[in-house]
C-alpha positions in Angstrom: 0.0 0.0 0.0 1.1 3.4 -0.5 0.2 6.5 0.7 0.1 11.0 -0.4 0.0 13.5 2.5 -0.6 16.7 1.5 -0.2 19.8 4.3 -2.5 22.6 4.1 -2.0 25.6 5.9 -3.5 29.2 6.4 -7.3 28.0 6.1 -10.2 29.2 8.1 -12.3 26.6 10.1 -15.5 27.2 8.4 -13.9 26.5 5.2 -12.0 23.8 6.3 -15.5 22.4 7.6 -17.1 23.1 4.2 -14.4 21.6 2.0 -14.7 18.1 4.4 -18.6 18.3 3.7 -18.1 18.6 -0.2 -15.9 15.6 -0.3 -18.1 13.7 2.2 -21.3 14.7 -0.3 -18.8 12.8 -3.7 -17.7 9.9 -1.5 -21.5 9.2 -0.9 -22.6 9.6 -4.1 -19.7 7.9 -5.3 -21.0 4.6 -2.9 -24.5 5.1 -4.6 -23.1 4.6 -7.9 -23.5 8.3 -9.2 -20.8 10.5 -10.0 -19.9 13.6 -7.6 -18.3 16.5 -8.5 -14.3 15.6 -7.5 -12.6 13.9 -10.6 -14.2 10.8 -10.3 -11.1 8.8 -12.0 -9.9 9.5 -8.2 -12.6 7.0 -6.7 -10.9 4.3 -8.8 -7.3 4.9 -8.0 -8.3 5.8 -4.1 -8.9 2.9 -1.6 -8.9 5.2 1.2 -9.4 8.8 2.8 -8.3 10.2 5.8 -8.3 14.6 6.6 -7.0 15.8 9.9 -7.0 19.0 10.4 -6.1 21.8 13.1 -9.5 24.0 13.1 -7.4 26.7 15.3 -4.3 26.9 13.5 -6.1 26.7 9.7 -3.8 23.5 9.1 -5.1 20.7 7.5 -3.5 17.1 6.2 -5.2 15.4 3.5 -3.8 11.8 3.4 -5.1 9.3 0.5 -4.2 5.4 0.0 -3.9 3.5 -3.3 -3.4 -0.3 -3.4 -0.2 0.0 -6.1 2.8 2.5 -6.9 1.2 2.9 -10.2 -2.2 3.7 -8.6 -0.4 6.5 -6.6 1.6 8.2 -9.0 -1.7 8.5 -11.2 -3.4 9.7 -8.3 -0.8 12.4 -7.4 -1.2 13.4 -11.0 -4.3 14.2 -10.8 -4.2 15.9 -6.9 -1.9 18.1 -7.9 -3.6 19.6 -10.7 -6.2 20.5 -8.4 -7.1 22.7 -5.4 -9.2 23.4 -2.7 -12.8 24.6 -4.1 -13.5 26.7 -0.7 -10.8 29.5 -1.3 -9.7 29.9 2.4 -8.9 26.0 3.0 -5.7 26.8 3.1 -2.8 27.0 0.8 -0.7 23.2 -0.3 3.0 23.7 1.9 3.8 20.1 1.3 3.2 17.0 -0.6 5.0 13.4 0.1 4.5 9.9 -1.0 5.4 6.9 0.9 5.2 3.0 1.2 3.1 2.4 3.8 5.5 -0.9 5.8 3.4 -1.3 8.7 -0.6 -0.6 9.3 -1.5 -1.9 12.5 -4.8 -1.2 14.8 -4.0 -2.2 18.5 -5.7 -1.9 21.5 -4.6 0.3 23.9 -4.9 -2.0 26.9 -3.3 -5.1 28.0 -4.2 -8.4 27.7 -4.8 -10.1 30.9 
């Protein structure tokens, strides 16, 4: 597996909030089998989404998964021809790729 993480910074919470909204509208109408307004070649590159983001310092990290290198390079094609559609999200500082080597869930306990 292999993973982007693009940095945002400079954004405003409400747009932050809106932006996350948008994308949550496309991922759901991607699941219904219609076709949102992101580029919707993304949805079969993209096994997986995850945004973090700091509402109080306007930073924001936008990390997407794809199953292959290929899948990712194609994918960061296509993310970096494109931007933010609420103006004050923020402004891309950063953008990495990496081979995801471990992806673990563990409890945070101990077993008995």
């Amino acid at each position: 597996m292999f993973a982007r993480i693009a940095r945002f910074e400079g954004g405003k919470g409400g747009d932050i909030e809106a932006e996350t909204r948008d994308m949550r509208k496309d991922i759901e109408a991607f699941r219904r089998g219609e076709e949102g307004t992101y580029m919707p070649e993304l949805s079969r590159l993209v096994s997986r989404l995850e945004i973090f983001a700091d509402r109080q310092s306007g930073s924001v990290a936008a990390i997407v998964y794809c199953e292959t290198e290929e899948q990712l390079r194609e994918a960061d094609r296509i993310l970096d021809s494109m931007s933010p559609r609420n103006a004050d999200w923020g402004q891309r500082v950063s953008v990495d790729t990496y081979e995801v080597v471990l992806d673990e869930t563990t409890a945070l306990r101990r077993v008995a």
